[in-house]
ZAVOKE-688159 format. One line per field, with one value per atom (N, C-alpha, C, O): residue number from 1; residue in one letter; atom name; x, y, z. Coordinates in Angstrom, 3 decimals. Example, Ala and Ser with C-alpha at 12.3 -4.5 7.8 and 13.67 -1.06 7.14 Angstrom:
BEGIN
num	[1_1_1_1_2_2_2_2]
residu	[a_a_a_a_s_s_s_s]
atome	[N_CA_C_O_N_CA_C_O]
u	[13.190_12.300_13.200_14.236_12.850_13.670_12.900_13.409]
v	[-5.690_-4.500_-3.300_-3.319_-2.250_-1.060_0.030_1.138]
w	[7.800_7.800_7.800_8.465_7.080_7.140_7.870_8.039]
This chain:
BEGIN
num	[1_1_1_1_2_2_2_2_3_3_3_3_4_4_4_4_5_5_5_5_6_6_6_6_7_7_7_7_8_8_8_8_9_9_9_9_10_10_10_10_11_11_11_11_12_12_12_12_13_13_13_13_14_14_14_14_15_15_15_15_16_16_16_16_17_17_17_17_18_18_18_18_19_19_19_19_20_20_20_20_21_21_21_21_22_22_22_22_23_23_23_23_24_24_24_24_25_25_25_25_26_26_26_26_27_27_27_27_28_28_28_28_29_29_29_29_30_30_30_30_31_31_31_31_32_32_32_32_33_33_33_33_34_34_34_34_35_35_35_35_36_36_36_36_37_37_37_37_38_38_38_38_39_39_39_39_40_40_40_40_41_41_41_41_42_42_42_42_43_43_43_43_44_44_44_44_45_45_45_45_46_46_46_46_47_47_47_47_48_48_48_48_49_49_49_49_50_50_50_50_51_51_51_51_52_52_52_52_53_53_53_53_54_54_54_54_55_55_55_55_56_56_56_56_57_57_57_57_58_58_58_58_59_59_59_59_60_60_60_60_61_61_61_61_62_62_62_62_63_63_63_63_64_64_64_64_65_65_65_65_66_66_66_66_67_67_67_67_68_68_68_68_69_69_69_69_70_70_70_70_71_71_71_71_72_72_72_72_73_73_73_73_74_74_74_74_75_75_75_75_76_76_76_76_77_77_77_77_78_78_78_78_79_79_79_79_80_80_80_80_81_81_81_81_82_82_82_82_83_83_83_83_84_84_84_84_85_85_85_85_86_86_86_86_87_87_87_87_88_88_88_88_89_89_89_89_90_90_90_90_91_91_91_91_92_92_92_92_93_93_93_93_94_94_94_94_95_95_95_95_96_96_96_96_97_97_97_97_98_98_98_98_99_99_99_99_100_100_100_100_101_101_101_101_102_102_102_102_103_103_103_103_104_104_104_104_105_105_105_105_106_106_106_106_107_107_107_107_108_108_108_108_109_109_109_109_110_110_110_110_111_111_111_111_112_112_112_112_113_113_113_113_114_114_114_114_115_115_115_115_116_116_116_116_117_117_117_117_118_118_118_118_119_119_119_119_120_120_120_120_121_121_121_121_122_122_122_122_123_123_123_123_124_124_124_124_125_125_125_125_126_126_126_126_127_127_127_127_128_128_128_128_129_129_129_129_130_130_130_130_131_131_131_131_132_132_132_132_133_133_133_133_134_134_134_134_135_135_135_135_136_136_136_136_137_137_137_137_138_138_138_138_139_139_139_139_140_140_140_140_141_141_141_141_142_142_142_142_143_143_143_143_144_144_144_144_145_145_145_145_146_146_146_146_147_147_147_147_148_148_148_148_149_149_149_149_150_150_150_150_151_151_151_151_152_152_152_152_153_153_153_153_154_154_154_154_155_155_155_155_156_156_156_156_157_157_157_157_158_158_158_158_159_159_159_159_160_160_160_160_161_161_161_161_162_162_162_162_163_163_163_163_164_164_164_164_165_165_165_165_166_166_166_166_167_167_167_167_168_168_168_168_169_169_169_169_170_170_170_170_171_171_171_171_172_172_172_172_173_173_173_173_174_174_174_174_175_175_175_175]
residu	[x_x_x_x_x_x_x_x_x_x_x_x_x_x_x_x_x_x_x_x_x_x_x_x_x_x_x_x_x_x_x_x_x_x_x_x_x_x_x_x_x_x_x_x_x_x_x_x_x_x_x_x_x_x_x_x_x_x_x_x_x_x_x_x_x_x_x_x_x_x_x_x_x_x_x_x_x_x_x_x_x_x_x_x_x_x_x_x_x_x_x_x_x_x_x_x_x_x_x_x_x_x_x_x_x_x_x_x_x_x_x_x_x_x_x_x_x_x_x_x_x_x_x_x_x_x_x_x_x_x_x_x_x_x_x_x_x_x_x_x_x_x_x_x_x_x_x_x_x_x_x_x_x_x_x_x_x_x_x_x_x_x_x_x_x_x_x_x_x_x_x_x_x_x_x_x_x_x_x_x_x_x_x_x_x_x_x_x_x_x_x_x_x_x_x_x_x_x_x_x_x_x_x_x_x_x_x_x_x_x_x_x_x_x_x_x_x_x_x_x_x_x_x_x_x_x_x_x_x_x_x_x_x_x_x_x_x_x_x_x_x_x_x_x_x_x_x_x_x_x_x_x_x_x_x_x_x_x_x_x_x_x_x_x_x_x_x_x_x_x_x_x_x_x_x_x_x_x_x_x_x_x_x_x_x_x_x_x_x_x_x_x_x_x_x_x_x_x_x_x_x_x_x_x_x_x_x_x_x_x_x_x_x_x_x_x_x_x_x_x_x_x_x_x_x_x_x_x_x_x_x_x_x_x_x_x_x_x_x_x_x_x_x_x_x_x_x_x_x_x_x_x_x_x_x_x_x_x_x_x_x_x_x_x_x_x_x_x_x_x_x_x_x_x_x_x_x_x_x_x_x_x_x_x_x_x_x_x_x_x_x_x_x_x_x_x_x_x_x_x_x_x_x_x_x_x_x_x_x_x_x_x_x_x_x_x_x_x_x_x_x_x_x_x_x_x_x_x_x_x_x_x_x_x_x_x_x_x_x_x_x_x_x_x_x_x_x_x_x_x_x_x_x_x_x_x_x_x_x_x_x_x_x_x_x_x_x_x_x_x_x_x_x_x_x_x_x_x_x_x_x_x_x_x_x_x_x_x_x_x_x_x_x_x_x_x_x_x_x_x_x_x_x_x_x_x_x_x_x_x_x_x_x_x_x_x_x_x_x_x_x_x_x_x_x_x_x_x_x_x_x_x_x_x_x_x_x_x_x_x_x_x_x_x_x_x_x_x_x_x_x_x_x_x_x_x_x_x_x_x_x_x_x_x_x_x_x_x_x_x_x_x_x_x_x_x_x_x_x_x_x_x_x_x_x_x_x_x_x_x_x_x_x_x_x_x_x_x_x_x_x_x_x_x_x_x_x_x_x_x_x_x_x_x_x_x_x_x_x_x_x_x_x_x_x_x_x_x_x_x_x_x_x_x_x_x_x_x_x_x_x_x_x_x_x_x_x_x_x_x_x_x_x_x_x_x_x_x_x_x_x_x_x_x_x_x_x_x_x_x_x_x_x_x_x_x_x_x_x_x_x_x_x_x_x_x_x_x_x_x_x_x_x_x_x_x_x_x_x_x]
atome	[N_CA_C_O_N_CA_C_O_N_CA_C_O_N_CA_C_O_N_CA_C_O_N_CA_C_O_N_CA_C_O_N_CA_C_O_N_CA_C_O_N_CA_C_O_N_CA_C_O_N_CA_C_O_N_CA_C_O_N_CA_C_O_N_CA_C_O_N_CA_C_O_N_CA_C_O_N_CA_C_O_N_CA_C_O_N_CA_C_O_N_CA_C_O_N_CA_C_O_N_CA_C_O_N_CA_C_O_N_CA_C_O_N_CA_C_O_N_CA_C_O_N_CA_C_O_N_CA_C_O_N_CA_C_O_N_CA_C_O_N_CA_C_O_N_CA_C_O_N_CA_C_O_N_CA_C_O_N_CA_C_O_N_CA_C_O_N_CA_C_O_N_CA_C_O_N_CA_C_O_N_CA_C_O_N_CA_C_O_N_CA_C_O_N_CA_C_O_N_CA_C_O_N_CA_C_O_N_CA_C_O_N_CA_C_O_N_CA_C_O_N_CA_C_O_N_CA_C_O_N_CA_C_O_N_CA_C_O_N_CA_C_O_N_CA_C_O_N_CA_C_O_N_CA_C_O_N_CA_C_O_N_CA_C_O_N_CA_C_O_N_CA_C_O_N_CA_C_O_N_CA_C_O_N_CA_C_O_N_CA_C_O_N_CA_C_O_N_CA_C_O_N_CA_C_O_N_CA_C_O_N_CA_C_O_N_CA_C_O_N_CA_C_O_N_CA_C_O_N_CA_C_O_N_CA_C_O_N_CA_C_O_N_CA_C_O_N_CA_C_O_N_CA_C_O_N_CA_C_O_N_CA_C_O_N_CA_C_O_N_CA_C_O_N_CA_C_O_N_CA_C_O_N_CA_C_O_N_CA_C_O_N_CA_C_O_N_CA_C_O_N_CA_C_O_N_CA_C_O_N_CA_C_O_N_CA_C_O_N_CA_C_O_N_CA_C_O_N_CA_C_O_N_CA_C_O_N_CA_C_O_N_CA_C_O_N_CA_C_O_N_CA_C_O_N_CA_C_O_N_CA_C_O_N_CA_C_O_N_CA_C_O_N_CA_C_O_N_CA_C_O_N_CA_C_O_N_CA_C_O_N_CA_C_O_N_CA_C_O_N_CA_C_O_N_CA_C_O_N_CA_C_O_N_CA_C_O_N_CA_C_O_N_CA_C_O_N_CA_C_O_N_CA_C_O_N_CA_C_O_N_CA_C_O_N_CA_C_O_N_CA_C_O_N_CA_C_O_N_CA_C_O_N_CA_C_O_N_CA_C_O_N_CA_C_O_N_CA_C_O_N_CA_C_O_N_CA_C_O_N_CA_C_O_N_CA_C_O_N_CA_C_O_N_CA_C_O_N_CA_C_O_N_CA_C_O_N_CA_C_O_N_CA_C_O_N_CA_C_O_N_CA_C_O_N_CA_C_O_N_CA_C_O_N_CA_C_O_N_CA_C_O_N_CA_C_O_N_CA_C_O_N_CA_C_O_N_CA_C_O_N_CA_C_O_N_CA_C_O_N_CA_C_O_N_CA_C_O_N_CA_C_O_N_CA_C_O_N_CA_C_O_N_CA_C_O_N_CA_C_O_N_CA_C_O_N_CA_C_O_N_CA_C_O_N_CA_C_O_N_CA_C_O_N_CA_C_O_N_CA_C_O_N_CA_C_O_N_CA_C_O_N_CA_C_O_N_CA_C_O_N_CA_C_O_N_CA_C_O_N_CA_C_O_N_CA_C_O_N_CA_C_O_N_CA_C_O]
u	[68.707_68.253_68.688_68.714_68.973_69.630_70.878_71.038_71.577_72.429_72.542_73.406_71.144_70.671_70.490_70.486_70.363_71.077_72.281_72.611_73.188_74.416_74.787_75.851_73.678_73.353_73.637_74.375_73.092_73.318_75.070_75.557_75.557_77.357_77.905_78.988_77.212_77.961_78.339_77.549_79.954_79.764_79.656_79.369_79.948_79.963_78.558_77.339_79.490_78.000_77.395_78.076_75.939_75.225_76.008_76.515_75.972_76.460_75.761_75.503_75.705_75.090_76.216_77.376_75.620_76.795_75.857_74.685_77.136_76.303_76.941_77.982_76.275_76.514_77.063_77.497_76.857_77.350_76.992_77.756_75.804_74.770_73.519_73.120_72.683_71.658_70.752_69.737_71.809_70.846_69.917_70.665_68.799_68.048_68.903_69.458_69.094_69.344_70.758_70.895_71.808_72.949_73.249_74.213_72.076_71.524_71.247_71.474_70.515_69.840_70.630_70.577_71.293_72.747_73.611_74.067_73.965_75.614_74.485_75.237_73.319_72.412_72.425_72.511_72.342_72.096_73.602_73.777_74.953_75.959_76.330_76.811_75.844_76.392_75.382_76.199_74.409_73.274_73.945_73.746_74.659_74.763_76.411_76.677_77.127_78.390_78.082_78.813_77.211_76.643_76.034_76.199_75.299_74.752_75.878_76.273_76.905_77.484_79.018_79.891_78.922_80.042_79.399_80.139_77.633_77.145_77.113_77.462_76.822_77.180_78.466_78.591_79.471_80.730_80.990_81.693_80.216_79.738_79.726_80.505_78.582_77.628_78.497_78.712_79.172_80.308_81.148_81.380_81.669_82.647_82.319_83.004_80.730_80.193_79.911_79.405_80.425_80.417_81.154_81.926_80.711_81.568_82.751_83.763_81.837_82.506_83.952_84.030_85.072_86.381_86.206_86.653_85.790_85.679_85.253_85.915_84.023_83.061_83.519_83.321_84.466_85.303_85.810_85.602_86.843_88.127_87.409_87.638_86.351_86.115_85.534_85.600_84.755_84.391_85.560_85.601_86.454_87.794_88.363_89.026_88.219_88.671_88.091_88.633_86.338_85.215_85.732_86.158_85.659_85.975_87.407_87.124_88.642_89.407_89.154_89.271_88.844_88.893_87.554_87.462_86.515_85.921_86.089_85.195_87.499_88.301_89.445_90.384_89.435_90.592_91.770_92.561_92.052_93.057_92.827_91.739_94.130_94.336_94.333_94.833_93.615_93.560_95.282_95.436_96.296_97.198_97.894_98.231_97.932_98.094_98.951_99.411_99.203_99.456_101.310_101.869_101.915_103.718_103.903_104.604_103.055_103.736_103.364_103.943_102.381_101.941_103.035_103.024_103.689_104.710_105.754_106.106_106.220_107.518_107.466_108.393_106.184_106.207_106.415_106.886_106.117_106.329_105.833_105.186_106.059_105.914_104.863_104.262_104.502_103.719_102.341_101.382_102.077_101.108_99.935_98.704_101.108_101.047_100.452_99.317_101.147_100.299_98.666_97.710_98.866_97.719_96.380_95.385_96.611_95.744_95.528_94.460_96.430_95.702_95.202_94.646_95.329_94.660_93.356_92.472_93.082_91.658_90.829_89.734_91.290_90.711_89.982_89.672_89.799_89.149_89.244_88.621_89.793_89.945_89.155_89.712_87.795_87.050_86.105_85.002_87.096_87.330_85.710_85.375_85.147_84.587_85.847_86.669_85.829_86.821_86.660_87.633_86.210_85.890_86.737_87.327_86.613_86.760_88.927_89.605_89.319_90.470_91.021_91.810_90.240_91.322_91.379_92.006_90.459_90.962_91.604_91.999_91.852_93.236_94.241_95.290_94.271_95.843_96.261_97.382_95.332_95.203_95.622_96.681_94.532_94.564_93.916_94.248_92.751_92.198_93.071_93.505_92.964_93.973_93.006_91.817_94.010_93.131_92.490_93.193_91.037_90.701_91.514_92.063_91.309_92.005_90.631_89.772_90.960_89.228_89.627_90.395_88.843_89.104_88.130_87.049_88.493_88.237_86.618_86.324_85.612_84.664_83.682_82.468_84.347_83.577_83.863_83.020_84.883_85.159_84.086_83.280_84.325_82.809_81.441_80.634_81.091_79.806_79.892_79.324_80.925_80.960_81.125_80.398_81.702_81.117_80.038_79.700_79.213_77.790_76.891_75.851_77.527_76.660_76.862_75.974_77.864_78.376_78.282_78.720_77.336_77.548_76.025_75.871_74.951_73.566_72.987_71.911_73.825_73.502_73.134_72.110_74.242_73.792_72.939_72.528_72.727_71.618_69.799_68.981_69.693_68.576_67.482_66.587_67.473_66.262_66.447_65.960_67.110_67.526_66.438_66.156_65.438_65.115_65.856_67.057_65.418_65.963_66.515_67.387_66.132_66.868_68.096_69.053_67.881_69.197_70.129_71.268_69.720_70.414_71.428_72.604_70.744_71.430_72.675_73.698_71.913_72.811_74.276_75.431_73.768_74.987_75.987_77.191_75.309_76.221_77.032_78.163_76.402_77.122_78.373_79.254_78.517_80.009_81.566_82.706_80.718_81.538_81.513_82.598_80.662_80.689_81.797_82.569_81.486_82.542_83.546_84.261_84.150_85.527_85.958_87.060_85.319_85.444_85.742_86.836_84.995_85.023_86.434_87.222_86.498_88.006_89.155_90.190_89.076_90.682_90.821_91.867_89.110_89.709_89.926_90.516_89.717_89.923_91.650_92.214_92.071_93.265_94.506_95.646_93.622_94.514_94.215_94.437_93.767_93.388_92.998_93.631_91.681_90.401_90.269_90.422_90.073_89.675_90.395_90.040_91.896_92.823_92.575_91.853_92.781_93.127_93.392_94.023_92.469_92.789_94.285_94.816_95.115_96.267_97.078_97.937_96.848_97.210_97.625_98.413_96.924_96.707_97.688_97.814_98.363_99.301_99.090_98.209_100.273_100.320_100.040_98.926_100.798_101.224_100.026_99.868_99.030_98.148_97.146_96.788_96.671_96.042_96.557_95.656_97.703_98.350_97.967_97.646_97.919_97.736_95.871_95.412_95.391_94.177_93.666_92.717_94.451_94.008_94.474_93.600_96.060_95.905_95.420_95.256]
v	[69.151_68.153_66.748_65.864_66.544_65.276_65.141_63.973_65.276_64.969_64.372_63.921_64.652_63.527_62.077_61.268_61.590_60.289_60.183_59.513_61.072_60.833_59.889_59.396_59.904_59.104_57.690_56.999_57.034_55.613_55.484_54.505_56.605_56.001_56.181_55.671_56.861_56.882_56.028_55.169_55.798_53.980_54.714_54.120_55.894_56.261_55.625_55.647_55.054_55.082_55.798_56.781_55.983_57.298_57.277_56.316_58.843_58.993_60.737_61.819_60.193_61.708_62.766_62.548_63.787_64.800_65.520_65.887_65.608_66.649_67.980_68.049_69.140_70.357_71.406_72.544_70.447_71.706_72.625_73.520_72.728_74.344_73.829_72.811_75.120_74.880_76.206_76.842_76.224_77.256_76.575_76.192_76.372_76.126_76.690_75.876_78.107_78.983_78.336_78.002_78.323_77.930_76.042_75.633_75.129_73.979_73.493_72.490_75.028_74.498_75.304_74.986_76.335_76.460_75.613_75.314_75.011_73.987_72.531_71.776_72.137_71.400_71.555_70.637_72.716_73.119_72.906_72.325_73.497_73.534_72.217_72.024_71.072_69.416_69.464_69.391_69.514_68.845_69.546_68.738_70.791_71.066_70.726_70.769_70.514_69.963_68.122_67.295_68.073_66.177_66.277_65.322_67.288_67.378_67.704_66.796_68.643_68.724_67.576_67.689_66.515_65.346_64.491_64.058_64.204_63.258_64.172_63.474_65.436_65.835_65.430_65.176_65.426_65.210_63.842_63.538_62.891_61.542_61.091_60.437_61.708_61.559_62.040_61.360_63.458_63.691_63.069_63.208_61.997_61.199_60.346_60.167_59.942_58.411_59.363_58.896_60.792_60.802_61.428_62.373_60.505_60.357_61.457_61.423_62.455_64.065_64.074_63.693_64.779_64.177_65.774_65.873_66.840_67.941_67.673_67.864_67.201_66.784_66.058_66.158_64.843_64.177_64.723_64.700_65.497_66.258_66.923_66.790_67.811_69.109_68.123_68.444_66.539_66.079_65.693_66.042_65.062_64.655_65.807_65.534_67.317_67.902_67.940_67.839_68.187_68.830_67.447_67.745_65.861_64.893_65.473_66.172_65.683_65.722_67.013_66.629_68.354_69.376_68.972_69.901_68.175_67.681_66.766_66.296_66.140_65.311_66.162_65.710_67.719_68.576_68.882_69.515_68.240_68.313_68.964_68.985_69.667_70.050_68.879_67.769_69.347_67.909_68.538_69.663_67.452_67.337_65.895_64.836_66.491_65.307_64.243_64.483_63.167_61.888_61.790_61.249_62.747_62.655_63.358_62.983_64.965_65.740_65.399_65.858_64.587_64.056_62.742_62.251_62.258_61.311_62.095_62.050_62.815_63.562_64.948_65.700_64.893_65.605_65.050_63.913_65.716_65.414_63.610_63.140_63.199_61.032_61.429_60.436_62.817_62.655_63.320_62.611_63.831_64.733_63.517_63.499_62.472_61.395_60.395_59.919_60.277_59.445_59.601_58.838_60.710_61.637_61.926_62.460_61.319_61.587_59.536_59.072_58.891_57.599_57.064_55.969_57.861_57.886_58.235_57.510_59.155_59.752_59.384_59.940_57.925_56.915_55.782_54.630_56.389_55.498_53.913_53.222_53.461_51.742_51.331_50.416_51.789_51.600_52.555_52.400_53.507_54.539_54.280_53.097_54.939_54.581_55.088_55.891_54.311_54.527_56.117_56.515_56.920_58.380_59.230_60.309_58.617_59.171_58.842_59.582_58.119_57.430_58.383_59.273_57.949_58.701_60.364_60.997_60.834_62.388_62.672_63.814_61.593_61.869_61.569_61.863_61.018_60.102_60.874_60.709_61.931_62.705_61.808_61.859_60.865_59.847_60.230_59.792_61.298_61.906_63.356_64.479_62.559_63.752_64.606_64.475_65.897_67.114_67.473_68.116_67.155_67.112_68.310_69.368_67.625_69.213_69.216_68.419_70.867_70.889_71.751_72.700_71.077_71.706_72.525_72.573_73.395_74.115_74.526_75.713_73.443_73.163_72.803_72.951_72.229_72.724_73.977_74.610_74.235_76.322_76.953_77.866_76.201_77.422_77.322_78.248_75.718_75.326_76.640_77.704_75.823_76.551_78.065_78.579_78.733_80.326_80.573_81.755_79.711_80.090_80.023_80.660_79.085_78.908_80.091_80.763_80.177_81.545_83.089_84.028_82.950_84.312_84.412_85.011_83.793_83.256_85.200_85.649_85.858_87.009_87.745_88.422_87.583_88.631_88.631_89.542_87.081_86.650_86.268_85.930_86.515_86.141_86.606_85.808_87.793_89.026_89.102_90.107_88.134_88.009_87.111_86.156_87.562_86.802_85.662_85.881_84.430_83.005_83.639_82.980_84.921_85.175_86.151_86.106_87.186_87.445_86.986_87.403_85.633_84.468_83.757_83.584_83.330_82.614_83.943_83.842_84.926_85.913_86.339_86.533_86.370_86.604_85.568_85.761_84.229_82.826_82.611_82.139_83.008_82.527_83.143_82.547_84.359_85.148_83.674_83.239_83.594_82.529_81.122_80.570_80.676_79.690_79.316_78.377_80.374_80.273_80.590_80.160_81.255_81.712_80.373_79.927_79.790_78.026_77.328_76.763_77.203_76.470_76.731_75.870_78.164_78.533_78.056_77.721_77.993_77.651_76.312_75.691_75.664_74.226_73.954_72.885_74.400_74.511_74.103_73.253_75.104_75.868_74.799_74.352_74.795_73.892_72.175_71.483_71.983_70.602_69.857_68.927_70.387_69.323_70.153_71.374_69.682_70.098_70.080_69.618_70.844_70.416_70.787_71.783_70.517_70.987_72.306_72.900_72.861_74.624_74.656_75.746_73.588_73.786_73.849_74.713_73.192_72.854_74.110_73.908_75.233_75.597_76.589_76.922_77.082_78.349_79.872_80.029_80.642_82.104_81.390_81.497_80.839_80.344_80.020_80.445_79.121_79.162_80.255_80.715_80.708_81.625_82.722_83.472_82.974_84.247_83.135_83.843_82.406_81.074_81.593_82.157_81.255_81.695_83.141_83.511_83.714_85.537_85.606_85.962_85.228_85.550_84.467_85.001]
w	[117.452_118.400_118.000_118.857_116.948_116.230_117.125_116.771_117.712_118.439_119.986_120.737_119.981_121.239_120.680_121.608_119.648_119.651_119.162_118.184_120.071_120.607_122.167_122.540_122.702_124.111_123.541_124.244_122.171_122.476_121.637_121.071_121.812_121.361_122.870_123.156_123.785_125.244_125.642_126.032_125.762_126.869_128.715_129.755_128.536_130.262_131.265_131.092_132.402_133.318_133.715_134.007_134.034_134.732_136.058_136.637_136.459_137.549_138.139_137.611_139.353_140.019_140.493_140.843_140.409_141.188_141.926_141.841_142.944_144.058_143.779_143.125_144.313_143.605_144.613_144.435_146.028_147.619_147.284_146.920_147.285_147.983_147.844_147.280_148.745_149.185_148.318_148.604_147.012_146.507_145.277_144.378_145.048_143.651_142.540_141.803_142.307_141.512_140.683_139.507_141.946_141.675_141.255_140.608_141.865_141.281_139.697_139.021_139.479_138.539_137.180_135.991_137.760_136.453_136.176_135.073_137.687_137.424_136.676_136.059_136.621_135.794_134.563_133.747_134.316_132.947_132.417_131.346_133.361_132.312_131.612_130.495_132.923_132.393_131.868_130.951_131.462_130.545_129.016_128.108_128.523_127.817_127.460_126.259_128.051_128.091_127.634_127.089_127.960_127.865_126.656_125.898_126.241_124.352_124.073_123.342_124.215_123.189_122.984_122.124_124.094_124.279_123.053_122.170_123.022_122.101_120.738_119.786_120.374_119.212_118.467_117.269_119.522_119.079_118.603_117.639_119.545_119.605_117.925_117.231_117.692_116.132_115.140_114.136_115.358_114.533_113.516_112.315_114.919_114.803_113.133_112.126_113.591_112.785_111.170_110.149_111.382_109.741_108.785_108.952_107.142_106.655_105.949_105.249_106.675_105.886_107.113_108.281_106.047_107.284_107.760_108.902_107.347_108.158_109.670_110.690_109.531_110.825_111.498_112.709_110.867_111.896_112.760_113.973_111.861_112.839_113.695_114.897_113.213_114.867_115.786_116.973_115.406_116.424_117.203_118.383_116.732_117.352_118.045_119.045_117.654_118.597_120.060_121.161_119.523_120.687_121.759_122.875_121.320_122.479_122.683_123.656_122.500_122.949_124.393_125.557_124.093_124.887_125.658_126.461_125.876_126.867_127.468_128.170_127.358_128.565_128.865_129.520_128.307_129.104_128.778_129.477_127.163_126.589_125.431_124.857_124.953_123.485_122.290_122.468_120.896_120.313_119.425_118.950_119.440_118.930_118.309_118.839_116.710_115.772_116.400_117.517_115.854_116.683_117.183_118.137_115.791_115.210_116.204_117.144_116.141_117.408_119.049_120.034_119.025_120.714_120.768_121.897_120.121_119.995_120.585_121.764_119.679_120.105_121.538_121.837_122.126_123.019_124.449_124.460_125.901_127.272_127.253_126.318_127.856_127.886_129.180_129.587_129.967_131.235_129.945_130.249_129.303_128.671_127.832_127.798_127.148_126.526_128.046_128.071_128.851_130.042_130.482_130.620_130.586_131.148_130.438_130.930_128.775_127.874_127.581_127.184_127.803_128.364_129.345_129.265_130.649_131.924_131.668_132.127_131.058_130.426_129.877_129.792_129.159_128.106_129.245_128.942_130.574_131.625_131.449_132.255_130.708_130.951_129.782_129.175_129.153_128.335_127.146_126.624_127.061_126.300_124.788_124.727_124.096_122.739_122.044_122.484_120.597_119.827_119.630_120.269_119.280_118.588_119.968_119.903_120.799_122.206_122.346_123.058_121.845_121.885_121.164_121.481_119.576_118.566_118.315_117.466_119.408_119.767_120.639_120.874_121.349_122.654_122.130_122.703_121.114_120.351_119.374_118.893_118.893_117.596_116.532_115.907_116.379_114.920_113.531_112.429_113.869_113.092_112.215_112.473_111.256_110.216_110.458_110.751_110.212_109.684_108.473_107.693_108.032_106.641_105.740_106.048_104.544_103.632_102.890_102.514_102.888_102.326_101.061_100.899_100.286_98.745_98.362_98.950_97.124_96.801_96.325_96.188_96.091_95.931_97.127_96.985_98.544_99.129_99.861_100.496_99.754_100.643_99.554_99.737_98.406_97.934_98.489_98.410_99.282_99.677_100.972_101.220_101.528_102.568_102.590_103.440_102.058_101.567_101.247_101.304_100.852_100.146_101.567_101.732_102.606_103.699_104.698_105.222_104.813_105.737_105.593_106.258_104.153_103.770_103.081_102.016_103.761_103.746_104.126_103.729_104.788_105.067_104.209_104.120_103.345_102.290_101.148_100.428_101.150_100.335_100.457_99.603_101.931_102.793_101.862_101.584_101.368_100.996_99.367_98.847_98.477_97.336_97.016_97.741_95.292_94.517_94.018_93.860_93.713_92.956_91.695_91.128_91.094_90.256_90.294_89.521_91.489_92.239_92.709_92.496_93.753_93.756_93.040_93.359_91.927_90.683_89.736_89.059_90.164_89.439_90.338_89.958_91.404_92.707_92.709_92.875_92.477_92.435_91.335_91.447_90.000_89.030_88.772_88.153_89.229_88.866_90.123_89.957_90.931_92.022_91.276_91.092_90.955_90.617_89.203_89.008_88.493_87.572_87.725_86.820_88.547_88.610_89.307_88.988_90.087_90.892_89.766_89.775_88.700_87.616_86.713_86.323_86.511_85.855_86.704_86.128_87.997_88.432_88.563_88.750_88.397_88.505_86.802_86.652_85.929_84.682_84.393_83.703_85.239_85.110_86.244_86.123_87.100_88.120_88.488_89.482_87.509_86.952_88.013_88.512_88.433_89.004_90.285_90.269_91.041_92.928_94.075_95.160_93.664_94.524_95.934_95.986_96.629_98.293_98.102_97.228_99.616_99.586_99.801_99.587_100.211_101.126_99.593_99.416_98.871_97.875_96.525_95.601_96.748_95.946_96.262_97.440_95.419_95.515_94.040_93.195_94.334_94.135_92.758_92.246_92.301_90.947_90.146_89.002_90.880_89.984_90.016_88.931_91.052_90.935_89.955_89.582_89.485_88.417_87.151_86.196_86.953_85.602_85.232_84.239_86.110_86.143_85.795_85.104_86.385_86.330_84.760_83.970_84.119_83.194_81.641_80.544]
């Protein structure tokens, strides 16, 4: 629910839509889809304002594909169609929010995410298998990961980028 103060980064004006029908039913779905298309424009909103560059980027994507476009980095939207590039500043309505700009322009690098947090993030995604685990099962399940995290940054000197990391060290490590 924290993403409803995504409303005060909106610069859009309120505006009504009419829905052509006379059905409630069919009213009160096409309601629901913009009310949830409108949370998830200000999620993207809030995204933007933080400082983790993961969260940036997917926010920079989510605004880009809710003005209808693919989010594409800035070199290759340069070197592509000059109408695709028009069409994605037509979109920037005259008074665009910045967060809203630099996912049509694709200004937002793509974070590189290192190796320390793919382990956060494994530990979060894989909450499944640990749900029904004692704090001391827990700690016992973690520590075999945690250290092998610890050995390759041992080995591959500090927290490089997942992108970063190749065959080479991983065989440095193993042996």
């Amino acid at each position: 629910m924290g993403h409803l103060l995504g409303h005060k980064l909106d610069r859009r004006a309120f505006a009504k839509r009419t829905v052509n029908t006379d059905s409630a039913a069919i009213a009160a779905q096409q309601a629901e889809d913009v009310n949830r298309a409108t949370e998830a424009y200000w999620g993207n909103l809030l995204g933007s304002q933080s400082d983790d560059t993961v969260t940036q980027h997917e926010a920079a994507v989510g605004l880009t594909q809710s003005a209808g476009f693919e989010y594409r980095p800035v070199n290759p939207l340069l070197d592509s169609d000059l109408l695709d590039l028009v069409s994605r500043l037509k979109a920037l309505d005259g008074g665009p929010s910045k967060p809203k700009a630099d996912g049509l322009l694709g200004l937002i690098d793509k974070a590189m995410l290192h190796l320390s947090e793919a382990m956060e993030t494994y530990f979060r995604i894989s909450r499944d298998q640990t749900v029904h685990k004692s704090e001391r099962e827990l700690r016992r399940w973690k520590n075999p990961r945690l250290k092998a995290l610890q050995n390759f940054q041992e080995v591959g000197g500090g927290d490089p980028a997942l992108a970063d990391t190749s065959r080479d060290m991983t065989l440095r490590v193993r042996d």
